[in-house]
Every structure is written in structure tokens, then in C-alpha cells.
N, C-alpha and C positions, 0 to 999 in steps of 0.2 A: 054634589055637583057645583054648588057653587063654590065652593072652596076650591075646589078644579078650577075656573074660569078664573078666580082671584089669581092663582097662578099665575097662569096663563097670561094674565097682565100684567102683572107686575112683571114678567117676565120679560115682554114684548116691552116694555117700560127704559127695563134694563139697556136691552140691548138699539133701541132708538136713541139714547142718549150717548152708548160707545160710540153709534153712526156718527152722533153730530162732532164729539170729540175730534174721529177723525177728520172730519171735513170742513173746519174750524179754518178761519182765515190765520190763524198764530199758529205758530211754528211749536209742535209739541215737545214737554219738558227733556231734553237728555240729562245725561251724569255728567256736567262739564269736568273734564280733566286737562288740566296746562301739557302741553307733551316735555318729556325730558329734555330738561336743559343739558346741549352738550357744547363743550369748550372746546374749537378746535385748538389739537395739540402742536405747538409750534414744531418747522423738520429738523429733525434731531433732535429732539428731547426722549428722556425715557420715561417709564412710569415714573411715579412720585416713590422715591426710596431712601431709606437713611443717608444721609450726603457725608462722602469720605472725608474723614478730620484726620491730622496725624495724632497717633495713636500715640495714647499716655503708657502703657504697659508693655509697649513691646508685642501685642500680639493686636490681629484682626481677621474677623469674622466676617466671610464673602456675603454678599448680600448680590439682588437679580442687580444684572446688568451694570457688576463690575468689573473690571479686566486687571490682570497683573499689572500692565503699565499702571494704572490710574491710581492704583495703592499706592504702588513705587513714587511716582509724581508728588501725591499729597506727605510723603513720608522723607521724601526726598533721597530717595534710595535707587539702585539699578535693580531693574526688574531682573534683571538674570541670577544678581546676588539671592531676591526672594527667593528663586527659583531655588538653586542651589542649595540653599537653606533649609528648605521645606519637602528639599527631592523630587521637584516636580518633574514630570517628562516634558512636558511643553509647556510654554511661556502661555499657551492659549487655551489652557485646558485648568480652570479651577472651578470650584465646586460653590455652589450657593449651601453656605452652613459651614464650610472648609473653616477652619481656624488657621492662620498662615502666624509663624513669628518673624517678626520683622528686625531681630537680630542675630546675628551668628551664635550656634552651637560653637560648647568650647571644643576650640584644636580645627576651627576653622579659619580658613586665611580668607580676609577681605579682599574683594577683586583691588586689582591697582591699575589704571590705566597706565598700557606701556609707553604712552606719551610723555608721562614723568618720571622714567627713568633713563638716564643719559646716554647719548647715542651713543653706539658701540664705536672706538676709534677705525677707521679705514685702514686697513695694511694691503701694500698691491700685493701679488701671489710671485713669490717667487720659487726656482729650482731649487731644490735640496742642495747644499755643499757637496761636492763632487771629490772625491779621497784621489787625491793625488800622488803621496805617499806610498811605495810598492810597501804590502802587509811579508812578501819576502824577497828574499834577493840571491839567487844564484851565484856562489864564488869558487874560479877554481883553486884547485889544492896549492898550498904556497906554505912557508913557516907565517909569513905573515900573516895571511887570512887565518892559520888555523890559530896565532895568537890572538887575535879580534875575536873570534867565536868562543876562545875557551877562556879569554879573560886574561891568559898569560903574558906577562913583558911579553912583546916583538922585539925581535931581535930587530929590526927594521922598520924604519915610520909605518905606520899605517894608510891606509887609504882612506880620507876623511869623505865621508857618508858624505853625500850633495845634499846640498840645503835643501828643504822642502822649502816653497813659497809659502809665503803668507795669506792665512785665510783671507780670502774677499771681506771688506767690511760692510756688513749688514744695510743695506736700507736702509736711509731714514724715514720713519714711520710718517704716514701722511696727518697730515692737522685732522684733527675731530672733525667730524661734518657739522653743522649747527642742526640744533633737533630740528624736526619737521615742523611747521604749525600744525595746530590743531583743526586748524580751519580746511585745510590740502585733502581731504577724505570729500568736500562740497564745493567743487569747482566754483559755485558764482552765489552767491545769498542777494536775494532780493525785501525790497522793502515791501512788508504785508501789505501795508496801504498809506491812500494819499491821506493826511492832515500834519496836523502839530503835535512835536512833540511836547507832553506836558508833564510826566513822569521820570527820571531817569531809574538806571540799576543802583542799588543799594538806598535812594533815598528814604528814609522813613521805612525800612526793612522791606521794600519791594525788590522781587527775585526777577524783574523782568524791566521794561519799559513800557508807558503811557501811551496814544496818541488819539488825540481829542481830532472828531469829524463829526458829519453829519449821519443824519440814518440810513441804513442800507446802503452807505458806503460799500465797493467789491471789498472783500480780503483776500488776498492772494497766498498760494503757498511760495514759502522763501527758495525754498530748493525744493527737488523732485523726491520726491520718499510715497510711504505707503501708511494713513490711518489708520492708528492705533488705537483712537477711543473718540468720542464723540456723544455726545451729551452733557446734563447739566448737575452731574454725581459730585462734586467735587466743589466742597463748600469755599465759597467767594467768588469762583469764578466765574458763574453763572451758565450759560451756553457755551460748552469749552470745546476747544478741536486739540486733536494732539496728534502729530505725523512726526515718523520715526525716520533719518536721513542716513545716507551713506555714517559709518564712521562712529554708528552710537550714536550719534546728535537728534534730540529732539526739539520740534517745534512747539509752542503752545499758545493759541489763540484763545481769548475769553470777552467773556461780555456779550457775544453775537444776537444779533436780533434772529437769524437762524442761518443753518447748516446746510449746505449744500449737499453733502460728500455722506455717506456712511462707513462705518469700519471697515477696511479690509482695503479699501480701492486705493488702485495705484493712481498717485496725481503729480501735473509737470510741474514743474517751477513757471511761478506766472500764473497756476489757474486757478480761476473764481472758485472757493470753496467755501465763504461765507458771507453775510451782508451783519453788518456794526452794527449795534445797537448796543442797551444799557439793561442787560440782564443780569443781578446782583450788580448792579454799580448805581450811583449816586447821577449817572449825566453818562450822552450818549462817547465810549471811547472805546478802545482798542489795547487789552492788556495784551502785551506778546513776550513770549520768553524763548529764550534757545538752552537747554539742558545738553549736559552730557554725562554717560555714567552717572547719574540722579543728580548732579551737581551744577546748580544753574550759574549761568557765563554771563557778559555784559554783551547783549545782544548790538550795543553800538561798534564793538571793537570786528563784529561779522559783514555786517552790512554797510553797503557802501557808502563813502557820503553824502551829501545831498545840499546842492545850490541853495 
């Protein structure tokens, strides 16, 4: 019995002291946990993935959220040649894991742009030469005629055949036209944005032009075309845009503090599709290139000049 009662108290013991716990002026122990740090992702970036280098061997392995232009770009090649190459059906359709070679199988011809071969001469159209010459000629019986026909002395002059006229003389061929420029596919090139130029083309092995501004600078597209890649896959550039224009011509913005635009969207000449900034670069600037057929051009000889 008493050993029951000892229970009994201790029990009652127990749970008088849960009471007080809870009703304690302090605030009872939790498990503190920090909540997960997350980094917002700047617009237009993709996940973190190998960044595209040009390739020492000839060949390259697709990795998420790269696109044929963007190989072509770092490679310095036309995406259509990859294509070709590789047998692709669409320019838009490659495989994460795909192995693409990035030079021609033998007994294949490298594209050429038809812009450097010499324009074909101009000739106006004219009517075919009209046979003026009868193919026979009706004579009637005589000793003469039948000597003309059979080759035998005539006993009597002959009747000398009328002159045929003299062929017309040809045409003169019109002067070569001068090629086109290369530029006439892009009606008007505008400048991506306001500041200084600080870089030119070729300096110290750069494939584009500089211009130093402040942050969040607009960037504008130079002409109307449609995004072809967008993001920051493509080692140095940092936050890169790249729009494809009339004619094969491409655009290429880098460095952005972000991205307005996503792949695929059609954009004017003139519109906001980034703000400046210093992503892989050393200071806030504006790397721009214009490519064609993988082959980058001196973006100053496109756009216009500037007071």
C-alpha cells in the first residue's frame, strides 16, 4: 500500500512540474534552423553548366541549355554548316549528350557566302537572230539555171545570188553591276547603346567593339531579328544575348547586368532587351559584335556614325 501511494507521488510530482514548464514566463527550447539561403537568379541566366570554350578536338558534347547557334558562336562557325555536318533536321533540335563535330567530313564543301563570289555580268535579253537567207529558192528551167544547179559551165553569165545582209552586230554587253553590300539584307543598324567607345574591332584580338556606360544602361537591338540564345553559357561573355537578323547576320551583346528578352521572341530595332552591367568583365561595359556566317565583321563599318 504504501508503495502504491509512493507512486502516486512521485507521479503527481512528475507531472506538476510538466505544468510549470509549460506555463513558464520563457519561451520553450525549439531546434533553431537558419531557412535555406536562396540566391535570386538574375533574368536570363541558366543553371550553372559547363561554359562553352572552342573546342581543342574538333568535336563537342551538348550539355542543358545549349543551342546550335551558341557552339557555332564560341567555335566561330555557321550553325547551319554544324548542321549539315552532323545531319541534323533542325537547327533547334539537339540532344544533351549528342557529340556534334565541328568540322567537315571528307568530300564535304564548306558553305561559301554568295556575297563573295563576283556578281554575275548584266546582259539585256535580246531576240534570237532572224535567218534572213531563203534555205531554197525556186528557178525556172533555162540552160543557165540548170548550169548553176548542176555545176556545169553556163553557157551564159549567171544570175549572182543577192547578197545576204550582214548579221546585226551583238549588244554590247552591259558593265558588271558592283556586288551588293553585305549590309542591304538590314535596312538601318542602330547603335545598342549610349556611352564611349573604348574597345575597337581587331584590338588586342577582340571579334567586336567596347562601350564603357553606366549600370543598367538600356541596350537596344541594332536591327529587327528574332533570339537565338540568351544566357551566360559561353565563357567571357558573361550574360550574353545573341539575335539572328535578316541576311545571316548576327548580333551579340555581353556583359549584361540582365536580360530582358527570352529565346525565340521576335524583337524591333530600337527595343529595350537588356540593362549593362559587368558580368565576367573587369568594369561596367557593353561588349557588341555583329557576325555573319560565323565570321565576325567590324561592327563600326554597320552602324552609323555618331557626333
Amino acid at each position: 500500500m504504501n508503495r502504491t501511494v509512493g507512486r502516486r507521488a512521485a507521479w503527481l510530482g512528475m507531472m506538476l512540474l510538466g505544468l510549470a514548464g509549460c506555463t513558464s514566463p520563457g519561451m520553450a527550447p525549439v531546434d533553431e534552423r537558419s531557412p535555406t539561403h536562396r540566391t535570386a537568379k538574375p533574368e536570363g541566366a541558366r543553371p550553372a553548366t559547363p561554359q562553352i570554350a572552342p573546342s581543342t578536338n574538333g568535336l563537342y558534347t551538348v550539355q542543358r541549355g545549349d543551342t546550335l547557334y551558341a557552339i557555332a558562336f564560341a567555335n566561330g562557325l555557321d550553325y547551319r554548316e554544324i548542321a549539315i555536318w552532323n545531319q541534323l533536321e533542325s537547327a533547334d533540335l539537339i540532344l544533351v549528350g549528342q557529340v556534334l563535330r565541328l568540322t567537315p567530313p571528307a568530300g564535304v564543301v564548306e558553305i561559301k557566302p554568295l556575297d563573295d563570289e563576283p556578281a554575275p555580268s548584266a546582259r539585256p535579253l535580246t531576240d534570237p537572230p532572224v535567218l534572213r537567207e531563203p534555205q531554197a529558192q525556186l528557178l525556172t528551167y533555162s540552160d543557165a539555171n540548170w548550169a548553176q544547179v548542176s555545176g556545169a559551165r553556163p553557157a551564159t553569165p549567171s544570175v549572182p545570188a543577192a547578197a545576204s545582209p550582214a548579221p546585226a552586230a551583238p549588244a554590247p554587253a552591259a558593265a558588271p553591276a558592283p556586288a551588293a553590300s553585305a549590309a542591304t539584307s538590314v535596312e538601318t543598324w542602330l547603335w545598342p547603346v549610349d556611352g564611349t567607345l573604348i574597345g575597337r574591332f581587331g584590338a588586342a584580338g577582340g571579334k567586336g567593339i567596347d562601350i564603357a556606360g553606366a549600370r543598367n544602361t538600356p541596350v537596344r537591338a541594332v536591327a529587327a531579328g528574332k533570339v537565338v540564345y540568351s544566357g551566360s553559357g559561353l565563357r567571357g561573355y558573361g550574360r550574353l544575348l545573341i539575335i539572328k537578323h535578316a541576311g545571316e547576320f548576327l548580333s551579340a551583346y555581353a556583359h549584361n547586368e540582365a536580360i530582358l528578352v527570352k529565346e525565340g521572341d521576335m524583337v524591333t530595332a530600337g527595343q529595350k532587351i537588356a540593362l549593362m552591367g559587368d558580368s565576367d568583365a573587369d568594369r561596367v561595359k557593353l561588349h557588341f559584335e555583329i557576325r555573319r556566317y560565323g565570321k565576325p565583321l567590324d561592327p563600326l563599318t554597320y552602324l552609323p556614325e555618331r557626333s
